[in-house]
N, C-alpha and C positions, 0 to 999 in steps of 0.2 A: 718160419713160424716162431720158433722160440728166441730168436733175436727180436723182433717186433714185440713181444712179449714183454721180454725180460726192459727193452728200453721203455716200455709203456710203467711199469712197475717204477723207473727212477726218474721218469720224467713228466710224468701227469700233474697238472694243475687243479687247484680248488676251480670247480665250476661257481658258475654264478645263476642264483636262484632263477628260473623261468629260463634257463637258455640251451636245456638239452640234458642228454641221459650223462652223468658221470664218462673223463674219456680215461681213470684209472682202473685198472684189471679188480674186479669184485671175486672174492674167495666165496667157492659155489659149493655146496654137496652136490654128488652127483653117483647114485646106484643104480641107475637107469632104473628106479621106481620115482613115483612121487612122495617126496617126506614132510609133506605138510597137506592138511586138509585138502580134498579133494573136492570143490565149489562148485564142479559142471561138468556135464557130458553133452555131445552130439553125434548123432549118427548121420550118413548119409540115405537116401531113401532106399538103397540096396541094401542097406545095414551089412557093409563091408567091413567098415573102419569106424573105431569108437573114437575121441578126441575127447580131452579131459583135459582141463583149468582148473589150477590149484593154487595155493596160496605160495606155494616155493618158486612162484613165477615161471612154471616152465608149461610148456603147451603140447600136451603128447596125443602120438597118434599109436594106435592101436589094432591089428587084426582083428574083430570079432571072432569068429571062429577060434583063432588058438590062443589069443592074450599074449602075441606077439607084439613087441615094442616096434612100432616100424619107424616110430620120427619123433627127434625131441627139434620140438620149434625154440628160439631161443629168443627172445623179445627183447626189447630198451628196457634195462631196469634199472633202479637207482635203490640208495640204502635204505633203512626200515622198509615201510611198506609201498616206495616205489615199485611199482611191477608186480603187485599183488595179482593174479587173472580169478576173476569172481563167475564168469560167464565168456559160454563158447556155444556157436551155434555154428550151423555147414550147410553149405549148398546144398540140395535137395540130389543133385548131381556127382557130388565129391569135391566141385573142380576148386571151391575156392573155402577160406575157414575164415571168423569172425570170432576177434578175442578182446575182452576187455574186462575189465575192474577199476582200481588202484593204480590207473593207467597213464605214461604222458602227462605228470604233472609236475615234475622236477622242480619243486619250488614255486609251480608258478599258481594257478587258482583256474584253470579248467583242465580236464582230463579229454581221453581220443580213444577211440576202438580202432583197435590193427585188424587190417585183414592181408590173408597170407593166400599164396601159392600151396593148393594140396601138397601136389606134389613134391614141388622143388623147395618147398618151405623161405621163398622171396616174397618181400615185404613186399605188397602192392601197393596199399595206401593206406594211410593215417584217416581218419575220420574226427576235424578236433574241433576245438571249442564247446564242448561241452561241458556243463558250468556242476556239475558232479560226479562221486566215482558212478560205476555204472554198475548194476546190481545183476541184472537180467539181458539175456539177446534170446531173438527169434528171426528165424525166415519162414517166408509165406511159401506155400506147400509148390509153389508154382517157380519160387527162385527168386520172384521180382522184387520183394520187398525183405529187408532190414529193418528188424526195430530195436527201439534199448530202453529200456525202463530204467532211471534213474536214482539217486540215493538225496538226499534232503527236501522233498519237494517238488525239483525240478521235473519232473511227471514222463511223459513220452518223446520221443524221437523215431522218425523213419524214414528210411532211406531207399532211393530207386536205384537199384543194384543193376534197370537196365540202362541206367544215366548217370554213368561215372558215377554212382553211391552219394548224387546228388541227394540233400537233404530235404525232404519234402512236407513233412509236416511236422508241429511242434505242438505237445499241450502240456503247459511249464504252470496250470491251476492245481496244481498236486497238493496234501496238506504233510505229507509221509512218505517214507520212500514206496518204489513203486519194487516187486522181487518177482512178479511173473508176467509174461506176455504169449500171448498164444494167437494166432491165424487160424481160422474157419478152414477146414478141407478145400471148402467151394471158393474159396478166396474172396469172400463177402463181407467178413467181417474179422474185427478186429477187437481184444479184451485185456486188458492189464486189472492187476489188482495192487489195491499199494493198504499201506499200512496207519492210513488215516480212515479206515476201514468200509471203502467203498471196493467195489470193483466197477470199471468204465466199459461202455460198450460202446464201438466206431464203427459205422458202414462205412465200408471202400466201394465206392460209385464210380464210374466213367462219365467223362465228362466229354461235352459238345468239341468238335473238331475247328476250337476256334481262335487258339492260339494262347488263350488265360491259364494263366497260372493256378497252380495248389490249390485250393480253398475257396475256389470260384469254379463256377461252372462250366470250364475250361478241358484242354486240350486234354488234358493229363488226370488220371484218378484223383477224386479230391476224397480226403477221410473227414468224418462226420460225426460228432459224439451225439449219440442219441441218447444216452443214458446212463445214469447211475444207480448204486443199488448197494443198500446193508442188507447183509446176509445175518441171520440168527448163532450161526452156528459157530462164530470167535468175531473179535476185535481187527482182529490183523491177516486177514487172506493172504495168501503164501503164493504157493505154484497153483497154476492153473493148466486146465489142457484138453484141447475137444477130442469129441469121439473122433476117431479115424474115416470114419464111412462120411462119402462127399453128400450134406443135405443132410443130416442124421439130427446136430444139431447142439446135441448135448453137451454140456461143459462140467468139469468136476473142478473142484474146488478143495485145496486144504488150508488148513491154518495154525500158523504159529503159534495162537495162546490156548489149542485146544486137541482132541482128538476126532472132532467132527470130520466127516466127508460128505458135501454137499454134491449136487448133480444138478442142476442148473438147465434152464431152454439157453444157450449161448447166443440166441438171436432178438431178445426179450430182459433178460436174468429172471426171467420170474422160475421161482424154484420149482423143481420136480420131485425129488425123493431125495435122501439119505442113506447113505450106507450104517449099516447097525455095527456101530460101535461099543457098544455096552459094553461094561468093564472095564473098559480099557481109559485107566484113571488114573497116566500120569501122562507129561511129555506131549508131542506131539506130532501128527499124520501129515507135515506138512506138507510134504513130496507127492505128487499124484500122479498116475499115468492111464492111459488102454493099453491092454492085448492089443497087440495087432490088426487081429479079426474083431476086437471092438465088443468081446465076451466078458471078459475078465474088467471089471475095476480095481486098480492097485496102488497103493499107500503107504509110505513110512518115511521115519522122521527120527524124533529123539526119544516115541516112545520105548520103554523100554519094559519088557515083558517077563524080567528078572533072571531069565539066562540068556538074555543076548537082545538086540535091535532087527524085530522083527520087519520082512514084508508082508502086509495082510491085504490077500487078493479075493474079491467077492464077485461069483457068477453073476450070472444073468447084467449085467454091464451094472452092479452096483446095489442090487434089487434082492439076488440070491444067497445062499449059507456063504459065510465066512470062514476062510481057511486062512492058517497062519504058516509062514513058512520062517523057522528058521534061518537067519541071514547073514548078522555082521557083530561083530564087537563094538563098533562106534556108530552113533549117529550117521543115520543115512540121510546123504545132501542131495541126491540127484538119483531120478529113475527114467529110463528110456528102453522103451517096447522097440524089437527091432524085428521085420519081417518073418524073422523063424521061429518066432513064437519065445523066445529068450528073451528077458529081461534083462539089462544091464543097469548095475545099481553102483555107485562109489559111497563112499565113507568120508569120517572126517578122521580115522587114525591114523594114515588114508590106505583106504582099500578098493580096488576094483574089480568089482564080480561078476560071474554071468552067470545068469539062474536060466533053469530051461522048464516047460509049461508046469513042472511037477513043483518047482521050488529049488531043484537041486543044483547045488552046485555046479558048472559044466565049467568055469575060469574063475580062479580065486587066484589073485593077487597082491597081496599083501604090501609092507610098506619096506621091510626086510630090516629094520631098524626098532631099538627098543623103542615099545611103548613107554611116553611118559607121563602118562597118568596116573594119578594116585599116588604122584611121590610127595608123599606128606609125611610128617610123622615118624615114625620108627621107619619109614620106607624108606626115607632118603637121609642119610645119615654121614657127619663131615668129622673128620679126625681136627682137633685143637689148632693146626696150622694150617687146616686146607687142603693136603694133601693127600690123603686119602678118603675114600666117598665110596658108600655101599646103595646098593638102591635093585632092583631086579630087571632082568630085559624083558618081562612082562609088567602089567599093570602090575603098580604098587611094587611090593619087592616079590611077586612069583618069580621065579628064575632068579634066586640072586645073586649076585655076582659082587666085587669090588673091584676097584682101579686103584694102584699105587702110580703117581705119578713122578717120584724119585724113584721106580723100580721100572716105569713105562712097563706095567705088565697089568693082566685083567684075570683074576682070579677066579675063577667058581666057585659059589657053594658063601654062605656068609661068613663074613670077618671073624677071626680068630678071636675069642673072647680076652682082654685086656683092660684090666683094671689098674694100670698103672697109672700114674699120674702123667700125664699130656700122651698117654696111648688111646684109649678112648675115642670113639664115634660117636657123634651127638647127634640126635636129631635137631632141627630147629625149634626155639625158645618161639614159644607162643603168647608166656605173659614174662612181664617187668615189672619190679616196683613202682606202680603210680602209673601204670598204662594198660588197659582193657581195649584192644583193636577185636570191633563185632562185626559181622557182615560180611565177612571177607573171604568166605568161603562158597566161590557160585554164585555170589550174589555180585547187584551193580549200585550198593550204596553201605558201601563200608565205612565205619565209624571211630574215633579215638575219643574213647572218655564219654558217649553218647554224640560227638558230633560229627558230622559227616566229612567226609574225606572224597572230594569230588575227582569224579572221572568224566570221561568223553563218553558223548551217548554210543549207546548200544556196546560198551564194553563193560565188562565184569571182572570182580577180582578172582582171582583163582589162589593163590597161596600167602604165605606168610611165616617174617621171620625176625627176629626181634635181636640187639646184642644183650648181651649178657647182665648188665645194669639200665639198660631200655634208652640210653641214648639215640638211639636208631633203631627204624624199621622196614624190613623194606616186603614192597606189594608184588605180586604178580601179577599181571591180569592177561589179557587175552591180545594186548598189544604192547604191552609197556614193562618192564621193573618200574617202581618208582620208589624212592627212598626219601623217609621223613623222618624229621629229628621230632624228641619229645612231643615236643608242644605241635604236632602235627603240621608243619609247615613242610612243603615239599622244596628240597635240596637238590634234586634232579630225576632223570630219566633217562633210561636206554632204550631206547625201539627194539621188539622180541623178534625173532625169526619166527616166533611161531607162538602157541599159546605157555605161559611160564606155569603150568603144572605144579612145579614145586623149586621153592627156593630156601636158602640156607645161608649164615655166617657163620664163619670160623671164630671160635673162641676167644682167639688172640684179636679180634676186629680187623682183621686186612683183608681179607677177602668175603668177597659173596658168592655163591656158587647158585646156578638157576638150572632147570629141567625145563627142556621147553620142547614143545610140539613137533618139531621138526627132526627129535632124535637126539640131539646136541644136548651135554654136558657143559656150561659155560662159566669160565672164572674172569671175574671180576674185583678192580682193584674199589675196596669200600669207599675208600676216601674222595673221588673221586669219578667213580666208574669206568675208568680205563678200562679194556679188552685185554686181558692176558696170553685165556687159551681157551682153549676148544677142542672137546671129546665127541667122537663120532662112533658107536659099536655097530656094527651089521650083524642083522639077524635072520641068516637065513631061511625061507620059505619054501616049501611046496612047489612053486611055481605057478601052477595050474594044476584042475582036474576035479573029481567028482568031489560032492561033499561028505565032509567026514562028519563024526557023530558027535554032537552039542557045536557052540559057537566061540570056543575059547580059543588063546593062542596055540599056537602049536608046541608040543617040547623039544628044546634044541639042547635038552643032555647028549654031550658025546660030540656035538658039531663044534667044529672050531667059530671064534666069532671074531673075522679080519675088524681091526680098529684104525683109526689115526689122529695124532694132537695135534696141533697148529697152532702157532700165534698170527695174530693180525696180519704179519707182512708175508704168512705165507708158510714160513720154517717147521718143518714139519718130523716128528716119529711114526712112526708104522709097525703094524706085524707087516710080517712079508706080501701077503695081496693087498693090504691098507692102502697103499700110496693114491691106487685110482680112484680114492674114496671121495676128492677133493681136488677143486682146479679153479681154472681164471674163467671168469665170463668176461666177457671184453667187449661194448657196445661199439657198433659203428655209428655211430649218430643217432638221428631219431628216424629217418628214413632207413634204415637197413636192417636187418636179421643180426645176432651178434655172432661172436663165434664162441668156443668153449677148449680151454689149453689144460688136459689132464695134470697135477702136479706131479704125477710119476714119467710126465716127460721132461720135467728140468730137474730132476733127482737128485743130480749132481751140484744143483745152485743152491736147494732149499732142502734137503735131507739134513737133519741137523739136530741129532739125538744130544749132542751136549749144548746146545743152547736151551732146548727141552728143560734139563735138566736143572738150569739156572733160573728159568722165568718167574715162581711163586717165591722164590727168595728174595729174588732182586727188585719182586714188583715192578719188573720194567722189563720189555724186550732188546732195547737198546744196553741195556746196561747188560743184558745176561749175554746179547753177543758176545760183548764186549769181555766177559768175566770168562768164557770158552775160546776168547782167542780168534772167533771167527768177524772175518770180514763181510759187511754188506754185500749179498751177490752183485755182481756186475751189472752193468747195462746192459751190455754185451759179448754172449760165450767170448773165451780166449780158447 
């Protein structure tokens, strides 16, 4: 194992754009939780096992009952947002799982849904050519059909799951992405909603035993759009999801630019009722689900209800009083009702929960890693050379803490006050002489000097940080660093691991330092954007169990919090449990499952606290070997 490793590490070639996943070893977190946004869940119809797609590209399986980890699926990923998973759905039966987003694009201009082996977590097949990422999957209550609602336009996809995942129908007249799809109980009908603000309605019909294809009155089910329909109640319909009872009918409906919840005839779209939302005046109920038994309607989203991201469940299937049940700390992505009357909800900090019929707590999961949100400002704060950085392992700076990276130690409690000249922690520079950056905080049209500073749709800026004479600035946003000189011209970009929270430069201008989504602390050479190094803290959880009282982090005074640094090629410091903190993914092609090499199994190649210790001086990893005397590891152990 770690000779194949280690000779992949020295002998990997640049891939070429469209010809497969990367064949060198990708440096992965790994705390058997998910450390980036949690994008999906699916249950089977026993509600055995929960299955969660997240944006860290891993694809996890889950006990319902105790929020046992039972299986990290491991997929083709490639750098940036190669192997992003947006969407997971499962066999109705267990036996098989269906994963996509961000997927299979290596360069090249169509993306593919993997579908896997429950069990044994082996890649069956690839699903490709499909000409955008993929926002949404569903199966039909019955197992037979796959569908994917798509991201630019590119509208519907479905597939007969009882004919080799033959592709069977296509509706590519989309004006907006499409982010929910849902099948009728009675397997009649068919409903996506996209974000040019229709929802579509498709009768699945049988067709005459006469050998025609798809879309003809033919051998084989033909889908059939009968309809479209604006809803009142927002712009942009979200998740969608019919009652559970086979013949019932009803569809609910949330949306992105609102707190509406509509209820719908799912065989028609002509409306039936609303859920009473009133008050509730921020954010949004995007997420929708049933109870099981088809009593309860249940909803949430990015509203937030000012101690925490509520789920609000209303009787009578949508019709009776509203009850609020405290939930989550982050934006809730995904809800699924599972046969015992429990609710399973994920997050985007990411958290995965299991509510039971009261609201409470029954599995809470956390992400076990500092939140980095809210590191702005006095929260995230950089010593004159980079080398020291204070910030909290909760939002903002609760819990705060600091890292000496000439000391490789992680302090509690905040930075000693020093007033000395280049002793000092700074927050980041927000204004310069001759430079006002607006907009840039949440928003998706940030501005220098009143003019706009273009991004890629549907992202937004999240932080900012300016040097010290305003020569440079650089952005955070939810996919990117991007760094602009003065006159706002962009100089370049790094692809985030996660959302960039909060970013910072060092006084002296050599470094940039970024907080991003995924828990990671990241230095960066200014000049240029090279990869320095890489902080990882774990912060441990609960585990599971009943809910406790409000929705805040948990206090971890008193707990130890295992860390680990890394440069690029691997070389790594540690507290003493750190090491397992980080390892190799290593793709087998684009047909295979990949595997995963803990770095606390080649210890002895890449443990390497005095290269550590050179890396923010020497601005270079190659040179800071070099400057501790150590040699490149081997290809292979001696």
């Amino acid at each position: 194992m770690t000779s194949r490793l280690l000779s992949l590490l020295h002998t990997a070639s640049p891939r070429k754009p469209g010809n497969g996943p990367p064949k060198h070893p990708l440096l992965r977190l790994e705390n058997g939780r998910h450390t980036a946004q949690i994008r999906s869940i699916a249950t089977d119809r026993a509600g055995r096992w929960i299955v969660s797609a997240s944006d860290d590209k891993t694809l996890r399986r889950w006990e319902a009952k105790s929020g046992k980890l039972l299986h990290t699926y491991r997929l083709p990923i490639g750098e940036g947002n190669d192997g992003k998973l947006f969407s997971v759905a499962m066999d109705p039966r267990g036996d098989w799982i269906a994963a996509a987003g961000w997927t299979d694009l290596w360069g090249g201009s169509t993306t593919a849904i993997y579908l896997l082996e429950r069990a044994s977590g082996r890649l069956i097949k690839r699903l490709t050519g499909l000409e955008d990422v993929i926002f949404h999957l569903a199966v039909s209550a019955d197992g037979r059909w796959l569908s994917a609602g798509l991201c630019g336009g590119e509208g519907l996809r479905v597939f007969d799951a009882k004919n080799r995942f033959r592709q069977v129908f296509a509706d590519r007249k989309y004006g907006d992405a499409s982010y929910g799809v849902a099948f009728a109980p009675d397997g009649r009908w068919l409903v996506t909603s996209s974000w040019d603000g229709q929802l579509r309605l498709y009768r699945i019909e049988s067709g005459a035993k006469n050998g025609a294809g798809v879309g003809a009155k033919g051998g084989v089910p033909r889908f059939t759009l009968r309809k479209k329909a604006r809803l009142e109640g927002g712009n942009q319909p979200y998740a969608i999801a019919f009652h559970p009872a086979p013949g019932d009918g009803r569809l609910a409906v949330g949306f992105n630019d609102s707190t509406t919840v509509q209820v719908l005839d799912g065989r028609d779209l002509t409306p039936r009722y609303a859920a009473d939302t009133r008050g509730l005046d921020n954010g949004n109920l995007g997420n929708v689900a049933w109870s099981a038994d088809g009593e309860r309607l249940l909803a949430g989203g990015s509203h937030d209800d000012y101690d925490g991201f509520p789920v609000l469940a209303w009787d009578q299937g949508g019709r009776g009083a509203r009850s609020v049940w405290p939930t989550a700390d982050d934006t809730i992505m995904d809800l699924k009702a599972l046969p015992s009357g429990d609710l399973a909800v994920v997050t985007g900090d990411p958290a995965l929960l299991v509510l039971d019929a009261t609201g409470a707590r029954r599995v809470a999961l956390t992400a076990g890693m500092v939140d980095m949100r809210g590191k702005l400002g006095e929260h995230f704060r950089l010593s004159i050379d980079g080398s020291r950085i204070a910030f909290g392992l909760g939002y903002g700076s609760l819990e705060p803490v600091w890292f000496d990276i000439d000391q490789r130690r992680l302090h509690r409690g905040p930075p000693p006050a020093d007033d000395a000249p280049g002793k000092g922690l700074l927050p980041p520079r927000l204004t310069a002489p001759g430079l006002v950056v607006g907009g840039w905080k949440n928003e998706d049209r940030p501005k220098l000097n009143g003019k706009a500073l273009k991004l890629e749709g549907y992202e937004s800026s999240r932080s900012l940080a300016m040097t010290p004479e305003g020569e440079y600035f650089l952005l955070g946003t939810d996919w990117r660093l991007l760094l602009f000189d003065w006159r706002g011209r962009k100089l370049g970009q790094i692809p985030a691991p996660g959302v960039a929270w909060g970013v910072n430069i060092s006084d002296d201008r050599r470094l940039a330092v970024a907080a991003f989504g995924d828990g990671t602390l990241r230095w960066y050479r200014l000049e240029d954007g090279e990869p320095l190094l890489c902080l990882f803290i774990a912060v441990p959880d609960q585990g599971q169990g009943e809910a406790g009282e409000g929705n805040g982090q948990e206090d971890h005074a008193g707990e130890e919090n295992d860390w680990v640094l890394w440069t690029p090629s691997g070389y790594y410091d540690a507290s003493p449990g750190g090491g397992g903190l980080i390892g190799w993914h290593v793709n087998n092609g684009k047909n295979k499952a990949a595997d995963f090499y803990p770095a606390s199994d080649l210890r002895e190649h890449f443990y390497r606290p005095e290269v550590i210790a050179y890396v923010l001086s020497e601005l270079d990893e190659k040179k800071a070997l070099a400057r501790a005397g150590v040699k490149p590891a081997p290809p292979v152990p001696k």
